[in-house]
C-alpha positions in Angstrom: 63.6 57.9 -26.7 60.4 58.4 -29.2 60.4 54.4 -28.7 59.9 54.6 -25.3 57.5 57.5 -25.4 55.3 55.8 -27.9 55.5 52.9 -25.9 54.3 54.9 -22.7 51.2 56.2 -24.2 50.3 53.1 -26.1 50.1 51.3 -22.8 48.5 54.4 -20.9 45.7 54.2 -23.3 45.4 50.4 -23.0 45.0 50.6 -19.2 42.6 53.5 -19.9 40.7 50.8 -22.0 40.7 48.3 -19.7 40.0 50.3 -16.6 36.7 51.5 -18.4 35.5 47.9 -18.6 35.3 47.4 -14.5 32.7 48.6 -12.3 33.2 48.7 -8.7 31.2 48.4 -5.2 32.2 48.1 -1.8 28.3 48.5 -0.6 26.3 45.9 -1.7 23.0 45.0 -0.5 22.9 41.1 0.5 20.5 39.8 2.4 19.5 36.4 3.3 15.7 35.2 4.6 14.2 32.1 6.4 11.0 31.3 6.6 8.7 28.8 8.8 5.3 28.9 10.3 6.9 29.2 13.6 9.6 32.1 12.5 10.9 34.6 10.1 14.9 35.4 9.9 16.0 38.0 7.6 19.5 39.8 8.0 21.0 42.1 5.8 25.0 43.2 4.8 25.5 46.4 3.3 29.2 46.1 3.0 29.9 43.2 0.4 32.6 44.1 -2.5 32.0 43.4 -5.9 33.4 43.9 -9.2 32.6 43.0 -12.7 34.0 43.5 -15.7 31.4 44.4 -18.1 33.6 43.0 -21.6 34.2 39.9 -20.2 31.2 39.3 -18.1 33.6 38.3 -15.1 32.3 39.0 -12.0 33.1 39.1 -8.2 31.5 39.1 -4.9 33.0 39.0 -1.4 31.2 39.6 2.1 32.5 39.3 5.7 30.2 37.2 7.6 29.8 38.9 10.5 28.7 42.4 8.8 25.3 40.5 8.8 22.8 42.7 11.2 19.4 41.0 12.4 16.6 42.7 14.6 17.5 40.7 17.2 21.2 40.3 19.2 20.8 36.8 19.8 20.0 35.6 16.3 23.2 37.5 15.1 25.7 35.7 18.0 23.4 32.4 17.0 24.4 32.9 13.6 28.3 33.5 13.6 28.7 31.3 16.5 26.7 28.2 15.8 25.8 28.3 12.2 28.2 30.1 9.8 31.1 29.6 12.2 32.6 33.0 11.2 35.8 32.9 13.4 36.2 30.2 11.3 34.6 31.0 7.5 35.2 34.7 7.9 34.0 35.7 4.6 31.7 34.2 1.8 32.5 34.6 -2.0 31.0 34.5 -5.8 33.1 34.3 -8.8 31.5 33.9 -12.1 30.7 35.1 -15.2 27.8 36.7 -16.6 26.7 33.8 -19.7 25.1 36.4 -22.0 27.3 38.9 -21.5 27.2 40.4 -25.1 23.5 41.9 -24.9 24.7 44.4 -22.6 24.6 48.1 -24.3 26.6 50.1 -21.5 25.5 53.1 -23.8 21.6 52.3 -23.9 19.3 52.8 -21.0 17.3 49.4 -20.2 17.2 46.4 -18.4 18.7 43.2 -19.5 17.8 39.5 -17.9 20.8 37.3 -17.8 22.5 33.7 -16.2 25.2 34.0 -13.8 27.1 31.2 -13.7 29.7 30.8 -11.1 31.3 29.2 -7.6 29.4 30.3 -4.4 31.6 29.8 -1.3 30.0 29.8 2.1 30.6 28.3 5.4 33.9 26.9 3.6 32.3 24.7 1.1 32.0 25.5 -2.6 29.2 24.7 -5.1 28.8 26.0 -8.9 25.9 27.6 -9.5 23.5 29.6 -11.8 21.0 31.6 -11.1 19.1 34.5 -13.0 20.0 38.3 -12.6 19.5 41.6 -14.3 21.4 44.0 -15.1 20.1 47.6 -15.6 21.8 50.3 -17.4 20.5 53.8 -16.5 22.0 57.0 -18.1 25.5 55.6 -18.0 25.4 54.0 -14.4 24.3 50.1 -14.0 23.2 48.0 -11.4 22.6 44.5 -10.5 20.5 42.4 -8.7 19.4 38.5 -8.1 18.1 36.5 -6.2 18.2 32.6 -5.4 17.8 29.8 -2.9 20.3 27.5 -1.5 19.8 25.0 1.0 21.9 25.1 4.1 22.8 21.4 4.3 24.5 21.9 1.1 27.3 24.1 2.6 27.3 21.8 5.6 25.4 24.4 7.8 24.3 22.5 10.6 20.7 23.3 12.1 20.2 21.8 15.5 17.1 19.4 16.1 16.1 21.7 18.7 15.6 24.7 16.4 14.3 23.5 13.0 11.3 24.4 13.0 12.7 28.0 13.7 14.9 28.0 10.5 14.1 27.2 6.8 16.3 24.5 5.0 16.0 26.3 1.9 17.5 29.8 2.9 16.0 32.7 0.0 19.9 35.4 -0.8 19.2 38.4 -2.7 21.5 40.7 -3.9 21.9 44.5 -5.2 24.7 46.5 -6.6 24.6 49.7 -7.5 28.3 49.9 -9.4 31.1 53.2 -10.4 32.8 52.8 -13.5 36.4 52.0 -12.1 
């Protein structure tokens, strides 16, 4: 029986240990923004999920498509109907890992600049990527942010003849996270 019990609270404490090491968010901030001399497009998704895990510098990011809002109606049915197809693509993911993860003082106040390295998924096709973030630790809670271009043609988003000069090829994402320790 003392077997057993030692072998319960050895592995309560090791789930303890590992739970400590994720940080959690079901509200971040992505946005994505066009630009052209004829047009601007921004939209923005405040319900994207991500977790990292802060030992292992693993992280993940996933996003319906159509939580995207845009000032106007017609460029959010444009979008999920004739661009990112999302009856189709439904959602758009990140999973990567944080290259310099060891810099990271989870107990020190400051900001850290990092590479993410990882698979970005969107409109079904996926390309590996890196692009710089930062990371910043601020009396025990952290957040993260980045932002990057990627060009629509490669993820096979098709912009009509008729419209581009309305919508940039090279499409600016930005990302924020404000995490909970899990």
């Amino acid at each position: 029986m003392s077997k057993v019990l030692t072998l319960f609270i050895l592995l309560t404490c090791m789930h303890t240990r590992i739970n400590a090491q994720l940080y959690y968010t079901k509200n971040a901030a992505i946005s994505f923004f066009s630009r052209t001399s004829l047009q601007d497009i921004k939209a923005d998704n405040n319900q994207a999920i991500s977790v990292l895990n802060i030992q292992s510098g693993t992280i993940q990011l996933s996003l319906l498509n159509t939580a995207f809002h845009f000032p106007k109606a017609k460029m959010e049915e444009d979008f999920n109907e004739d661009y990112i197809e999302s009856a189709r693509y439904p959602k758009s993911t990140f999973k990567g890992t944080i290259a310099d993860i060891g810099k990271i003082d989870v107990g020190k106040n400051g900001s850290y600049s990092v590479k993410v390295n990882g698979d970005l998924m969107i409109h079904g096709v996926t390309k590996s990527i890196t692009v710089p973030a930062t990371i910043i630790i601020k009396n025990g809670t952290l957040s993260a942010s980045a932002s990057f271009n990627v060009l629509a043609k490669d993820y096979n988003i098709r912009i009509p003849t008729i419209v581009e000069n309305k919508i940039a090829e090279n499409i600016q994402i930005t990302i924020n996270c404000d995490y909970e320790k899990k």
